[in-house]
PDB file of N, CA, C and O in Angstrom:
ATOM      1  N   UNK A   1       6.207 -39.140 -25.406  1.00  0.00           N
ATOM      2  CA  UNK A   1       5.509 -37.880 -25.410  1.00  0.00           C
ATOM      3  C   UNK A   1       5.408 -37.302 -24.004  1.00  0.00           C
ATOM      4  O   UNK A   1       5.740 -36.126 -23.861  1.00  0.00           O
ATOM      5  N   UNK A   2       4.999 -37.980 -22.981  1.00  0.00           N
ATOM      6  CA  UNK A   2       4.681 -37.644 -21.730  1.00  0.00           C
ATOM      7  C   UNK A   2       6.171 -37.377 -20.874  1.00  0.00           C
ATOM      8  O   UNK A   2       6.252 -36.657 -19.879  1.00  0.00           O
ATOM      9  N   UNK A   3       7.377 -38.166 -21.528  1.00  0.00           N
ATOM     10  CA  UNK A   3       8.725 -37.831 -20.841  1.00  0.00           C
ATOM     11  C   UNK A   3       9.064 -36.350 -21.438  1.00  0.00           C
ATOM     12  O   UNK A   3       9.333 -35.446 -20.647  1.00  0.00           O
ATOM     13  N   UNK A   4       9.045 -36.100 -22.923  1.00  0.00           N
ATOM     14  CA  UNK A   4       8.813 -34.645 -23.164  1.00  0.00           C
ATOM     15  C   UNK A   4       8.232 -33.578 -22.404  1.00  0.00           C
ATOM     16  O   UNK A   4       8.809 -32.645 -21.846  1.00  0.00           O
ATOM     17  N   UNK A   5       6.936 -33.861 -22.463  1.00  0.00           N
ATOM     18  CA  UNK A   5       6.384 -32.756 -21.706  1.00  0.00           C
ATOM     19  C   UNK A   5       6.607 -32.534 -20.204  1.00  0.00           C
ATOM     20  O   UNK A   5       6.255 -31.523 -19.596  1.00  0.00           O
ATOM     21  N   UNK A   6       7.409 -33.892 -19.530  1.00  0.00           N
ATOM     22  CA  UNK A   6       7.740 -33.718 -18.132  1.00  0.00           C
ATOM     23  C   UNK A   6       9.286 -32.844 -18.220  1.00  0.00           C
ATOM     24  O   UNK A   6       9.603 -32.003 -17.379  1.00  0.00           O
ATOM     25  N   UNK A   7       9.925 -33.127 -19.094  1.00  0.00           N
ATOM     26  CA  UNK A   7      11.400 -32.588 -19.718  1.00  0.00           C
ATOM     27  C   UNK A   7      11.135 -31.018 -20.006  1.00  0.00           C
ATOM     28  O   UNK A   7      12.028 -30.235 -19.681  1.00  0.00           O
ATOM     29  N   UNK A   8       9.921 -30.505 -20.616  1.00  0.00           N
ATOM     30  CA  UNK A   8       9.997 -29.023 -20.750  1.00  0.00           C
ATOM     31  C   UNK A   8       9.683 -28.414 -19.502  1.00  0.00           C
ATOM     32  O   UNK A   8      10.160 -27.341 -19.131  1.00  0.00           O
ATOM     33  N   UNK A   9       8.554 -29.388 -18.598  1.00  0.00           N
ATOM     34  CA  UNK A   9       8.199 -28.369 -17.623  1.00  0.00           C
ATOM     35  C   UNK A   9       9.079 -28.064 -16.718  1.00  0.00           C
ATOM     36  O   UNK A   9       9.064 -27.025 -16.057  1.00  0.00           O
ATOM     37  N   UNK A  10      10.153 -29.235 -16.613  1.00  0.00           N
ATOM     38  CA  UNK A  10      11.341 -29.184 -15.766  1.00  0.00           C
ATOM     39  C   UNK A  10      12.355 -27.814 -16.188  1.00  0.00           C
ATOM     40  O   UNK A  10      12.823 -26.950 -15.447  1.00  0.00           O
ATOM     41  N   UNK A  11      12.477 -27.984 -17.592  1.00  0.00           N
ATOM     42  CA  UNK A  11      13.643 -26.875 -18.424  1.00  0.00           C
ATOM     43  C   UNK A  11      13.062 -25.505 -17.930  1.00  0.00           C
ATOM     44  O   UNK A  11      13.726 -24.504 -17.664  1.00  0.00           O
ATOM     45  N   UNK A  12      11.539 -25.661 -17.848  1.00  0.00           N
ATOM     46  CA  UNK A  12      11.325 -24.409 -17.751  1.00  0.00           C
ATOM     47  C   UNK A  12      10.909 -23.478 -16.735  1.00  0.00           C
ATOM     48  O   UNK A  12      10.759 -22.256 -16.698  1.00  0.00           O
ATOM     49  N   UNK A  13      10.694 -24.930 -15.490  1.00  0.00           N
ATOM     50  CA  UNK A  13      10.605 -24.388 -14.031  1.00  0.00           C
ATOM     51  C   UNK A  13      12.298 -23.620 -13.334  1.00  0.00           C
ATOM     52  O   UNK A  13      12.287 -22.696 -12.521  1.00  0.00           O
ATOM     53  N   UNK A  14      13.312 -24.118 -13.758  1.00  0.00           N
ATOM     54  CA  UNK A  14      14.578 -23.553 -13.520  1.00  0.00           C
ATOM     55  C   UNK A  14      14.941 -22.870 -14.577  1.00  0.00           C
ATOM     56  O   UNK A  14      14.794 -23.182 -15.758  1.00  0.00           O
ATOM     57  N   UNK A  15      15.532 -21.704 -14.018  1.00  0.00           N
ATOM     58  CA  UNK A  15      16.719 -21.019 -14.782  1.00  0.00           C
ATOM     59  C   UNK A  15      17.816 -21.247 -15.126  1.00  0.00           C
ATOM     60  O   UNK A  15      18.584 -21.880 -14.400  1.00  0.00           O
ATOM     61  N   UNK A  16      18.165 -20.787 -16.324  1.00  0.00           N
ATOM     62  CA  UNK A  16      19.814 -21.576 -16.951  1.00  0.00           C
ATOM     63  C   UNK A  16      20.807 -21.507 -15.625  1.00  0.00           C
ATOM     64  O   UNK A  16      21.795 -22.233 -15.732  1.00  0.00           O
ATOM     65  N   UNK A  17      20.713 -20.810 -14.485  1.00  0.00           N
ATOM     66  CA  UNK A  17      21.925 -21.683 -13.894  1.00  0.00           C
ATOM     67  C   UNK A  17      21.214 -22.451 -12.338  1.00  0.00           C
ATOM     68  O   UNK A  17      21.655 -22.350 -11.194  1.00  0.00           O
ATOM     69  N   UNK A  18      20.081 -23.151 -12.789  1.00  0.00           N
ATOM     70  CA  UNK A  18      19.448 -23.896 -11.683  1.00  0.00           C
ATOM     71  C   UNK A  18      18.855 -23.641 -10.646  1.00  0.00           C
ATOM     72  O   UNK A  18      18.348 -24.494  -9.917  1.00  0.00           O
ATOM     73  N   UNK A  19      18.845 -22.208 -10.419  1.00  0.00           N
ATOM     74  CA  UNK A  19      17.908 -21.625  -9.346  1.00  0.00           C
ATOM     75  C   UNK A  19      16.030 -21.622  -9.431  1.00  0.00           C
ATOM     76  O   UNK A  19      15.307 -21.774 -10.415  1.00  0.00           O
ATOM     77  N   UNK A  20      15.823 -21.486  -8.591  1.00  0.00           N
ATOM     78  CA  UNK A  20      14.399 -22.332  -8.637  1.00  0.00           C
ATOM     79  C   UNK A  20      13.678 -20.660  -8.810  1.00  0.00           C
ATOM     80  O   UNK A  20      14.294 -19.679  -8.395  1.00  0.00           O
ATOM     81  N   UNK A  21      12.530 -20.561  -9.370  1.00  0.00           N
ATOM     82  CA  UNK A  21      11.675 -19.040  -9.575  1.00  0.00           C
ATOM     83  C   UNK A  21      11.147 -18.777  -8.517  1.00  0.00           C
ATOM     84  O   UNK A  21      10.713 -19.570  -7.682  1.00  0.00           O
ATOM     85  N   UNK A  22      11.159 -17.093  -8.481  1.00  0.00           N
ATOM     86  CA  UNK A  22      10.240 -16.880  -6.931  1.00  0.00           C
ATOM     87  C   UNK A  22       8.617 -16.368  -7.725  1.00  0.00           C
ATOM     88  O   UNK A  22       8.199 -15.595  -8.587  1.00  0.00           O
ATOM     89  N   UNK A  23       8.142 -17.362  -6.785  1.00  0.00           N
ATOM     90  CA  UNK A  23       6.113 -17.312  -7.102  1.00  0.00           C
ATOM     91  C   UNK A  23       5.955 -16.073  -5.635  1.00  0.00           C
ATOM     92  O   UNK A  23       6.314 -16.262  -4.473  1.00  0.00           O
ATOM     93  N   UNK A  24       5.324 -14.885  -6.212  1.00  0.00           N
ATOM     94  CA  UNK A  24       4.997 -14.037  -5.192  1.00  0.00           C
ATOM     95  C   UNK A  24       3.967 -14.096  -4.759  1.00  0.00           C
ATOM     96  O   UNK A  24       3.164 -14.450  -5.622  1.00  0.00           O
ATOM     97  N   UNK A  25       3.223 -13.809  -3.154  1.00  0.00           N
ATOM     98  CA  UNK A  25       2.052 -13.433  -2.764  1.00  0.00           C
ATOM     99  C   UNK A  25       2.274 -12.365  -2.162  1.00  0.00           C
ATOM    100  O   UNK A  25       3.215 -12.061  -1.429  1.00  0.00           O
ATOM    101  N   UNK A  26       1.075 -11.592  -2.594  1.00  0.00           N
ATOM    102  CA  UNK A  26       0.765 -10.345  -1.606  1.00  0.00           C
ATOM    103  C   UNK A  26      -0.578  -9.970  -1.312  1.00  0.00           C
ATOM    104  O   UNK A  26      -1.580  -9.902  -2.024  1.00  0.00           O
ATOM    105  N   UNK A  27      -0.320  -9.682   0.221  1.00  0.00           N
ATOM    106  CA  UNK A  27      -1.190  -9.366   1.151  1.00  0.00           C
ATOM    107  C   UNK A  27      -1.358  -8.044   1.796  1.00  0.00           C
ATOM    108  O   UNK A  27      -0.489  -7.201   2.018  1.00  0.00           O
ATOM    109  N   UNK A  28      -3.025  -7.995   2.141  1.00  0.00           N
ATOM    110  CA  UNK A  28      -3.067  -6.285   2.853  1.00  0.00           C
ATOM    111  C   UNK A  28      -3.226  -6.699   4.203  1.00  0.00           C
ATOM    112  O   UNK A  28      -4.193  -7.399   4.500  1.00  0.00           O
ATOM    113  N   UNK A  29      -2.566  -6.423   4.880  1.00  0.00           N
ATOM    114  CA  UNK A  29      -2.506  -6.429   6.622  1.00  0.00           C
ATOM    115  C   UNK A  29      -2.625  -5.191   7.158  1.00  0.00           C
ATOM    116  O   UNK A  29      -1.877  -4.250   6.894  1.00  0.00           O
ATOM    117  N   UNK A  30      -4.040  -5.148   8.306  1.00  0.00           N
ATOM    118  CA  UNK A  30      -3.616  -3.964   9.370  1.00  0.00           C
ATOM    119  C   UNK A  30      -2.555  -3.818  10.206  1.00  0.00           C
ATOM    120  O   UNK A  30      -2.550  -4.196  11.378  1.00  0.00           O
ATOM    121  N   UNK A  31      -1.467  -3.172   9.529  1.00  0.00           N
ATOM    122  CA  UNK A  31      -0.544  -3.250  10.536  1.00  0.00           C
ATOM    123  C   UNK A  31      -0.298  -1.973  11.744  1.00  0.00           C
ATOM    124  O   UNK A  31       0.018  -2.037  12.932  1.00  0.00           O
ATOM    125  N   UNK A  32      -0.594  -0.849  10.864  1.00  0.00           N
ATOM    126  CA  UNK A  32      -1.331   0.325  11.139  1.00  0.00           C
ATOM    127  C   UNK A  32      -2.465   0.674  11.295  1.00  0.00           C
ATOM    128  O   UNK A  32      -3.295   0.114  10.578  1.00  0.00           O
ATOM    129  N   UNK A  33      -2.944   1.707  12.264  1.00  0.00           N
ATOM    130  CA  UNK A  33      -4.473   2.221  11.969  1.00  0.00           C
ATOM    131  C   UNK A  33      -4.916   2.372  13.628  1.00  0.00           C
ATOM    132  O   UNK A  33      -4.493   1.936  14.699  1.00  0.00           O
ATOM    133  N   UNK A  34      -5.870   3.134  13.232  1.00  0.00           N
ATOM    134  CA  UNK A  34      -6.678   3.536  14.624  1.00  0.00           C
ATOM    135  C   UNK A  34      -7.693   3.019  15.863  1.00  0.00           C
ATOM    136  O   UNK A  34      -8.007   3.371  17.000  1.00  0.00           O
ATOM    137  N   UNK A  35      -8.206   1.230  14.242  1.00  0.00           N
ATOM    138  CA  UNK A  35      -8.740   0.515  15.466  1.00  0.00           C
ATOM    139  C   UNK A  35      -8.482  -0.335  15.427  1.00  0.00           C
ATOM    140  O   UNK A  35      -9.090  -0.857  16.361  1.00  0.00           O
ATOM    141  N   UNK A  36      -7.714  -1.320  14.795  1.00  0.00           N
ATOM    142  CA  UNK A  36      -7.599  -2.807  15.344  1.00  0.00           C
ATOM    143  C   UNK A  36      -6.518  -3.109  14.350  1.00  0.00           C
ATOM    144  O   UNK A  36      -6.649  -3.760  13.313  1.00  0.00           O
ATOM    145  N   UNK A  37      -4.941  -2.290  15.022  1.00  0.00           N
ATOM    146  CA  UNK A  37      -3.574  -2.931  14.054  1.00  0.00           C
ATOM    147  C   UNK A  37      -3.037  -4.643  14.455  1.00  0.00           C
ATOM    148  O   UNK A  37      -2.064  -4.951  15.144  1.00  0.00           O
ATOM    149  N   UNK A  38      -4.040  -5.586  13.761  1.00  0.00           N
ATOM    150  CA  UNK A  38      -3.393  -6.713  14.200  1.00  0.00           C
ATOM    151  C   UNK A  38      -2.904  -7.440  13.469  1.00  0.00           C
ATOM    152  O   UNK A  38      -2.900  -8.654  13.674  1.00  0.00           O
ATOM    153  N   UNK A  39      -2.269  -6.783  12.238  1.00  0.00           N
ATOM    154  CA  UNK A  39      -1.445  -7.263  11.140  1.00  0.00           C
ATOM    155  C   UNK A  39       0.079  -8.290  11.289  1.00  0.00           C
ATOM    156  O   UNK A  39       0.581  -9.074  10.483  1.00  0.00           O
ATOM    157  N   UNK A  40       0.522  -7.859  12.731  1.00  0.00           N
ATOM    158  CA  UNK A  40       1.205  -8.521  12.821  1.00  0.00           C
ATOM    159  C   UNK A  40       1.446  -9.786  13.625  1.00  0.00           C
ATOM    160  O   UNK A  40       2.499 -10.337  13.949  1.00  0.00           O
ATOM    161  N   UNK A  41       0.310 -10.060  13.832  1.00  0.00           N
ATOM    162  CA  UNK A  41      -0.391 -11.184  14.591  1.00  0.00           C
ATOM    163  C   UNK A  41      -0.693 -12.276  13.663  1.00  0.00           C
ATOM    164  O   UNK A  41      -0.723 -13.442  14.057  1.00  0.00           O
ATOM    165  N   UNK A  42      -0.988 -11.849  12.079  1.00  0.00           N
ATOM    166  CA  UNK A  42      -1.570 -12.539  10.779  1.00  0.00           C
ATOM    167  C   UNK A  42      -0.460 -12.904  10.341  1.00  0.00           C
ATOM    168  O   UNK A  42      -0.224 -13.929   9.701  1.00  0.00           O
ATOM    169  N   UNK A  43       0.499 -11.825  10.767  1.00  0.00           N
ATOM    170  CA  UNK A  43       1.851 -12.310   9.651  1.00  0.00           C
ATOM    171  C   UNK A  43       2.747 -13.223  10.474  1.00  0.00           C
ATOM    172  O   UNK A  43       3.883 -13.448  10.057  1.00  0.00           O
ATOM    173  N   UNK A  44       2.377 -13.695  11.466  1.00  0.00           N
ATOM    174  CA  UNK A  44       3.178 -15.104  12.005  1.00  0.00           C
ATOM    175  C   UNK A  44       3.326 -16.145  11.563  1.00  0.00           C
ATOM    176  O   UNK A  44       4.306 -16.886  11.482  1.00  0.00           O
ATOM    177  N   UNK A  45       1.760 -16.262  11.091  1.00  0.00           N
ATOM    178  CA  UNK A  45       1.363 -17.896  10.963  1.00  0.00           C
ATOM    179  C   UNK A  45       1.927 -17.935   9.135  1.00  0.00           C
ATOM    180  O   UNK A  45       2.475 -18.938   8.676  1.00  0.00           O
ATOM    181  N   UNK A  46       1.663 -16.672   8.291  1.00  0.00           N
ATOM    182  CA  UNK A  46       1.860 -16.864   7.144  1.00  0.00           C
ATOM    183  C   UNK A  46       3.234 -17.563   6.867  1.00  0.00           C
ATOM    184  O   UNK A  46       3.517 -18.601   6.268  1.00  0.00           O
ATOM    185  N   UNK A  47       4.255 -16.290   7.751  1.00  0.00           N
ATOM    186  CA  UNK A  47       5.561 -16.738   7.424  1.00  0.00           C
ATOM    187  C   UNK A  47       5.431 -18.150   7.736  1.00  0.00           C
ATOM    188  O   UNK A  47       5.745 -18.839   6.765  1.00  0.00           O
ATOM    189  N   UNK A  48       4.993 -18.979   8.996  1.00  0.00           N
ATOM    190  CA  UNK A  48       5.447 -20.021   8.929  1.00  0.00           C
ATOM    191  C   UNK A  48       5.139 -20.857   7.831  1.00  0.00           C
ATOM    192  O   UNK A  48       5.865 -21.819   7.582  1.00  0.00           O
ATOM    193  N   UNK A  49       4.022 -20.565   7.066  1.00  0.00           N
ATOM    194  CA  UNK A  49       3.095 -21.368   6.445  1.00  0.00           C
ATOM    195  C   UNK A  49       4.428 -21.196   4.950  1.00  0.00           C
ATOM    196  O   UNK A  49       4.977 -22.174   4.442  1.00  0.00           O
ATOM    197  N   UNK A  50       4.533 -20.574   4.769  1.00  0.00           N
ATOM    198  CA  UNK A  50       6.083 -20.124   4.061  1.00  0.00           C
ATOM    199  C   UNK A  50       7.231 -21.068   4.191  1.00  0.00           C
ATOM    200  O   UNK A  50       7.856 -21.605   3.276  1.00  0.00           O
ATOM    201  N   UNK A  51       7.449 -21.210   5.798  1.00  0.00           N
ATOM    202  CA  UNK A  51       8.719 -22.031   5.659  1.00  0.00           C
ATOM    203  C   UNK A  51       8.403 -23.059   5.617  1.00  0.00           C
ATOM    204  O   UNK A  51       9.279 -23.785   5.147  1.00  0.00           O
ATOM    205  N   UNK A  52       6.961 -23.865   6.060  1.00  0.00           N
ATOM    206  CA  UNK A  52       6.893 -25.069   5.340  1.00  0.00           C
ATOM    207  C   UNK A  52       6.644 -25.438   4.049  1.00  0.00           C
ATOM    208  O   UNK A  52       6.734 -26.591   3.627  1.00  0.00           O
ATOM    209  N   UNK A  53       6.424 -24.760   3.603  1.00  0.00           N
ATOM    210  CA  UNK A  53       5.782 -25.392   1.588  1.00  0.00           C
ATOM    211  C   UNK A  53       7.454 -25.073   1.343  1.00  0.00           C
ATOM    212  O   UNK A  53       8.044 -26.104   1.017  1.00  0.00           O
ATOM    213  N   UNK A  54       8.244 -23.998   1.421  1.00  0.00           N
ATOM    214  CA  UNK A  54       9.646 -23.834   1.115  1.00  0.00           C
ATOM    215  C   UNK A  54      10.245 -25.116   1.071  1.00  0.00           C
ATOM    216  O   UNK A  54      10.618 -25.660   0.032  1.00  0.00           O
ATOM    217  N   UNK A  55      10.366 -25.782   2.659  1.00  0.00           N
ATOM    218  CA  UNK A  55      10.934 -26.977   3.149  1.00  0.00           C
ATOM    219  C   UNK A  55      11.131 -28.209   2.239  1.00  0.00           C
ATOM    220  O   UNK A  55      12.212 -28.747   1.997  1.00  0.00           O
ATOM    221  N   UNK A  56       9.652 -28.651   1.669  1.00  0.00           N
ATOM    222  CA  UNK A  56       9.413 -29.390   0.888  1.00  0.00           C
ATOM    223  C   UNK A  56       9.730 -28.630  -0.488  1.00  0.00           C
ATOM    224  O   UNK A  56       9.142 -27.592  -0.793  1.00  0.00           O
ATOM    225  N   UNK A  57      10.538 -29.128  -1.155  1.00  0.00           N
ATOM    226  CA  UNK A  57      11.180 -28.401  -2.338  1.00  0.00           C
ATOM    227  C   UNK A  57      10.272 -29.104  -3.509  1.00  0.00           C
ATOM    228  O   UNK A  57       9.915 -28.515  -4.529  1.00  0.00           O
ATOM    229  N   UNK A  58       9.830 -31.027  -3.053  1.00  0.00           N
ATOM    230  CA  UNK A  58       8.994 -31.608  -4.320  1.00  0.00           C
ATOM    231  C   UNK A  58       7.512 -30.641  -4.208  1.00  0.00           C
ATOM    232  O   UNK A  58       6.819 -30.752  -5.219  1.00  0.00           O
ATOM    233  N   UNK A  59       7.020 -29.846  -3.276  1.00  0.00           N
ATOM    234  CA  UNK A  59       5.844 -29.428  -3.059  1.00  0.00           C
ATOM    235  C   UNK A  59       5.771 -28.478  -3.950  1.00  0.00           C
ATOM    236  O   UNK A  59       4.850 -28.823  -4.691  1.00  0.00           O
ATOM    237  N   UNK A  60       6.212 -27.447  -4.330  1.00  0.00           N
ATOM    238  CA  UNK A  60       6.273 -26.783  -5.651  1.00  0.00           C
ATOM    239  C   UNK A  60       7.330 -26.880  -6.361  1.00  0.00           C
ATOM    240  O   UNK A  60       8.198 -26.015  -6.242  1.00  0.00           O
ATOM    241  N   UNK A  61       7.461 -27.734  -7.075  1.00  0.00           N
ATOM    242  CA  UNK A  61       9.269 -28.078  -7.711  1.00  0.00           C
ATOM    243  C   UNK A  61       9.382 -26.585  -8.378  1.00  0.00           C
ATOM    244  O   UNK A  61       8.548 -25.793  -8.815  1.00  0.00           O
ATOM    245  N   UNK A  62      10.986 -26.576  -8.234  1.00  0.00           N
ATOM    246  CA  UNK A  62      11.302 -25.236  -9.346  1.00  0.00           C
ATOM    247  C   UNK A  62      10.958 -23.777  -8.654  1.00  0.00           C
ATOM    248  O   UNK A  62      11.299 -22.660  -9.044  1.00  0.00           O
ATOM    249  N   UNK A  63      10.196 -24.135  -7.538  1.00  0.00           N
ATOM    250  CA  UNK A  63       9.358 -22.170  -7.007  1.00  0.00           C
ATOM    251  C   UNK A  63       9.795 -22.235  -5.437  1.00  0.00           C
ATOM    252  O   UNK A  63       9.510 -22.942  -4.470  1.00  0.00           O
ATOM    253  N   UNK A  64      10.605 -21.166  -5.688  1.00  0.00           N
ATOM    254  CA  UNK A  64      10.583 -20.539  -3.867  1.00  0.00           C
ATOM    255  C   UNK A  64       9.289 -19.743  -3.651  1.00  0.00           C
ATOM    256  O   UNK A  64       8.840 -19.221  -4.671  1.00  0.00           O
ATOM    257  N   UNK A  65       8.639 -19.563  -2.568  1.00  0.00           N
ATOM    258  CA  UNK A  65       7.691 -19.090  -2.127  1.00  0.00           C
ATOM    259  C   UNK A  65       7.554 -18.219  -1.403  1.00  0.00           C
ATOM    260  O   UNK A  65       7.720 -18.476  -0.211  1.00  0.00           O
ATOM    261  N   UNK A  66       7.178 -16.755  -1.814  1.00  0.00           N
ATOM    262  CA  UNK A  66       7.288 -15.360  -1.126  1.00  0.00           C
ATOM    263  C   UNK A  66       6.445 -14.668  -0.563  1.00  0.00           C
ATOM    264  O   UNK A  66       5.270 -14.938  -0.809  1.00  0.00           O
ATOM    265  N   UNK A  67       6.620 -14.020  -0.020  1.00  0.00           N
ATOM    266  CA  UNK A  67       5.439 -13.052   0.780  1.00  0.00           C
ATOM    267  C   UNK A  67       5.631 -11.842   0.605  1.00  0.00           C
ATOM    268  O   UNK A  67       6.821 -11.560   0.465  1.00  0.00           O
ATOM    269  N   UNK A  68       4.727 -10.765   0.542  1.00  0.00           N
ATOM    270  CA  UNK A  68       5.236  -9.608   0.782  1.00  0.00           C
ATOM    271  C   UNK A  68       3.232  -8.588   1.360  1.00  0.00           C
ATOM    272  O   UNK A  68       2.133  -8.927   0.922  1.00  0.00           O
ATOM    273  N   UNK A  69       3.431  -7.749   2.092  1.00  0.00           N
ATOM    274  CA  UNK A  69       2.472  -7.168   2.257  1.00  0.00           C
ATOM    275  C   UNK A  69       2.400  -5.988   1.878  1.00  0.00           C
ATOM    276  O   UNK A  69       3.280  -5.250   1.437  1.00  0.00           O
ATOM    277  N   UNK A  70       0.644  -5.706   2.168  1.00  0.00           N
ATOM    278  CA  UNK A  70       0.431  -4.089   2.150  1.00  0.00           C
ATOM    279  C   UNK A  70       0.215  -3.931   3.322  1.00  0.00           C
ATOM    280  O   UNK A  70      -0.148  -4.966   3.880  1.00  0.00           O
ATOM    281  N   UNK A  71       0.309  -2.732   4.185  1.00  0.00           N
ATOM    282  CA  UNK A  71      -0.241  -1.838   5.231  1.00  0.00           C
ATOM    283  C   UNK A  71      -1.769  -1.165   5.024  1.00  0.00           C
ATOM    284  O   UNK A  71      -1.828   0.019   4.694  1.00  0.00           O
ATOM    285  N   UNK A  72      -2.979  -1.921   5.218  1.00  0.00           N
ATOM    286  CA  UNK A  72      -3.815  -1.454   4.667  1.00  0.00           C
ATOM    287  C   UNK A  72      -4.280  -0.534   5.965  1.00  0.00           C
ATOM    288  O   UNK A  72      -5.075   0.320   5.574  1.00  0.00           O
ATOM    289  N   UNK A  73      -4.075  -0.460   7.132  1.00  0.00           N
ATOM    290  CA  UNK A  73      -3.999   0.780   7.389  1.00  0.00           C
ATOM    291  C   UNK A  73      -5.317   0.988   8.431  1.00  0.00           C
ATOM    292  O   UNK A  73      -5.578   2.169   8.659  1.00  0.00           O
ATOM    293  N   UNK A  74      -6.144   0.024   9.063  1.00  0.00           N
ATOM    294  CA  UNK A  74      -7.469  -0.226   9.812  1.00  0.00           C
ATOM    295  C   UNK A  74      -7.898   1.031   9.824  1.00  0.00           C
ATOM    296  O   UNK A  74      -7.044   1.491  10.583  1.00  0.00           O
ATOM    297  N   UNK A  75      -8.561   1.913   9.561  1.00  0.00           N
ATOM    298  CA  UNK A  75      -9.518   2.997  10.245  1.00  0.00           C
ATOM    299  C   UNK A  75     -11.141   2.356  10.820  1.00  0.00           C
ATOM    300  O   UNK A  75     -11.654   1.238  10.876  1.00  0.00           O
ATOM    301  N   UNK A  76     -11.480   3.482  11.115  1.00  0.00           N
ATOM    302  CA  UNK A  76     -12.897   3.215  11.871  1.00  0.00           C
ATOM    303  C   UNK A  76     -13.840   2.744  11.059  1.00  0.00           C
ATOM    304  O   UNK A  76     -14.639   1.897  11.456  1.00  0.00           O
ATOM    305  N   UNK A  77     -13.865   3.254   9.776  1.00  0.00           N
ATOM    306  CA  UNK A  77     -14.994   2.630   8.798  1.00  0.00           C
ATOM    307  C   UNK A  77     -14.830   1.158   8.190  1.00  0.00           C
ATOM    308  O   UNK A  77     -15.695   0.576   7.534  1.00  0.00           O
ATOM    309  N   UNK A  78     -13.613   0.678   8.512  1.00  0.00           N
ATOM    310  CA  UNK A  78     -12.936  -0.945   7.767  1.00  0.00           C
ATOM    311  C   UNK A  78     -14.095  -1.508   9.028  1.00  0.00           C
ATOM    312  O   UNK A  78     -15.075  -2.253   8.992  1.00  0.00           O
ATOM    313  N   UNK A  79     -13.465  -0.794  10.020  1.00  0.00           N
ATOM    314  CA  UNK A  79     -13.812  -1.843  11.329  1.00  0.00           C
ATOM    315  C   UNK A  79     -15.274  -2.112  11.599  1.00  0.00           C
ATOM    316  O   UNK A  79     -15.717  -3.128  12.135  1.00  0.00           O
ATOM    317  N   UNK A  80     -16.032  -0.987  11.124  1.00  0.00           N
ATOM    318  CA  UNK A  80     -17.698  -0.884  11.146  1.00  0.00           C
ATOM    319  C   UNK A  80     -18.065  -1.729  10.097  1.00  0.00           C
ATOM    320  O   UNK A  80     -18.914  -2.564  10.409  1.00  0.00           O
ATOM    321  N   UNK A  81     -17.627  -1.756   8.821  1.00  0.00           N
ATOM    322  CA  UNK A  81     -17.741  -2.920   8.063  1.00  0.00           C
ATOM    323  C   UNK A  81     -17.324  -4.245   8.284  1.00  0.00           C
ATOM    324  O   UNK A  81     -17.944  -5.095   7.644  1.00  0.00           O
ATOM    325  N   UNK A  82     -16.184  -4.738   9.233  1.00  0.00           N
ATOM    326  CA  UNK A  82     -16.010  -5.921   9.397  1.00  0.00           C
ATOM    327  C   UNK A  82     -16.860  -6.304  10.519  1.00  0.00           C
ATOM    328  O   UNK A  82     -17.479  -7.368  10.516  1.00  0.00           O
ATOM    329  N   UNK A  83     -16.909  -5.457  11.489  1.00  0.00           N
ATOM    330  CA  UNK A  83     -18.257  -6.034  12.755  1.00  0.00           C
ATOM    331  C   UNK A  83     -19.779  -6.155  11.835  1.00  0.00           C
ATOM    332  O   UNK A  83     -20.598  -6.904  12.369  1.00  0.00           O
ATOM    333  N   UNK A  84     -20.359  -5.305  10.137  1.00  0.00           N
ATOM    334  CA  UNK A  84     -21.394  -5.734  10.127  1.00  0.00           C
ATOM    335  C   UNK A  84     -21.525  -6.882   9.237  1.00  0.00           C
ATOM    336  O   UNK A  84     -22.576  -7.413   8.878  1.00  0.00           O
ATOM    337  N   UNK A  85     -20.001  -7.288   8.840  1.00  0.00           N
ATOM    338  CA  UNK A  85     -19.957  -8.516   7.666  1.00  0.00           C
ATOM    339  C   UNK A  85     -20.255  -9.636   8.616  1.00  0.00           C
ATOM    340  O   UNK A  85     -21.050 -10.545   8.376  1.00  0.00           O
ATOM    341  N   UNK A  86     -19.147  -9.419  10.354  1.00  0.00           N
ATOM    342  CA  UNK A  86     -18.716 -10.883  10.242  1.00  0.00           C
ATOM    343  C   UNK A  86     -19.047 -11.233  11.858  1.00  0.00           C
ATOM    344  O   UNK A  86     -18.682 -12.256  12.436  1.00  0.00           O
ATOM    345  N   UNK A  87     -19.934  -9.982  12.521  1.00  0.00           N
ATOM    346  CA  UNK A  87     -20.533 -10.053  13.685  1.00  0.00           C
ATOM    347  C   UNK A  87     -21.459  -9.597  13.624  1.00  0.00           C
ATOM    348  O   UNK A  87     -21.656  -9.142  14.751  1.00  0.00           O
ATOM    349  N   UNK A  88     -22.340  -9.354  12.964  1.00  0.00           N
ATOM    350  CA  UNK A  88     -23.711  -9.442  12.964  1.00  0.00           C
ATOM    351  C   UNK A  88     -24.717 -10.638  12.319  1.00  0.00           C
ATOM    352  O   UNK A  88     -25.939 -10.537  12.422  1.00  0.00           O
TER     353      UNK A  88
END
């Protein structure tokens, strides 16, 4: 029973010609904006964090691992809200 159910999850983590599925994430980064574009400062560490879980192929069997962002775009009012969330 348990070799079954290891047998479907396998059949069904690959596609009929063996390519592994892409699992997406997406993210809003300031990459733009008027007070604090440091979106691309965030998106360093992700990618790397990317090419390691990738690396290890037993770490998500069957799933390549993607990234993709938004431009959320910093204005003055994000930034007045993040100084009273996370500095005050």
């Amino acid at each position: 029973m348990l070799l079954a159910i290891f047998l479907a999850h396998v059949a069904g983590c690959y596609a009929l010609d063996g390519k592994p599925k892409e699992l997406r994430l997406l993210g809003m980064l300031p990459m733009t904006g008027t007070t604090w574009p440091g979106g691309s400062s965030c998106l360093v560490p992700v990618q790397m964090a990317l090419e390691d879980v990738n690396a290890y192929p037993g770490l998500l069997y069957g799933y390549n691992l993607t990234y993709e962002y938004i431009d959320s775009m910093v204005g003055q009012l994000t930034y007045v809200m993040f100084l009273f969330l996370f500095v005050c």
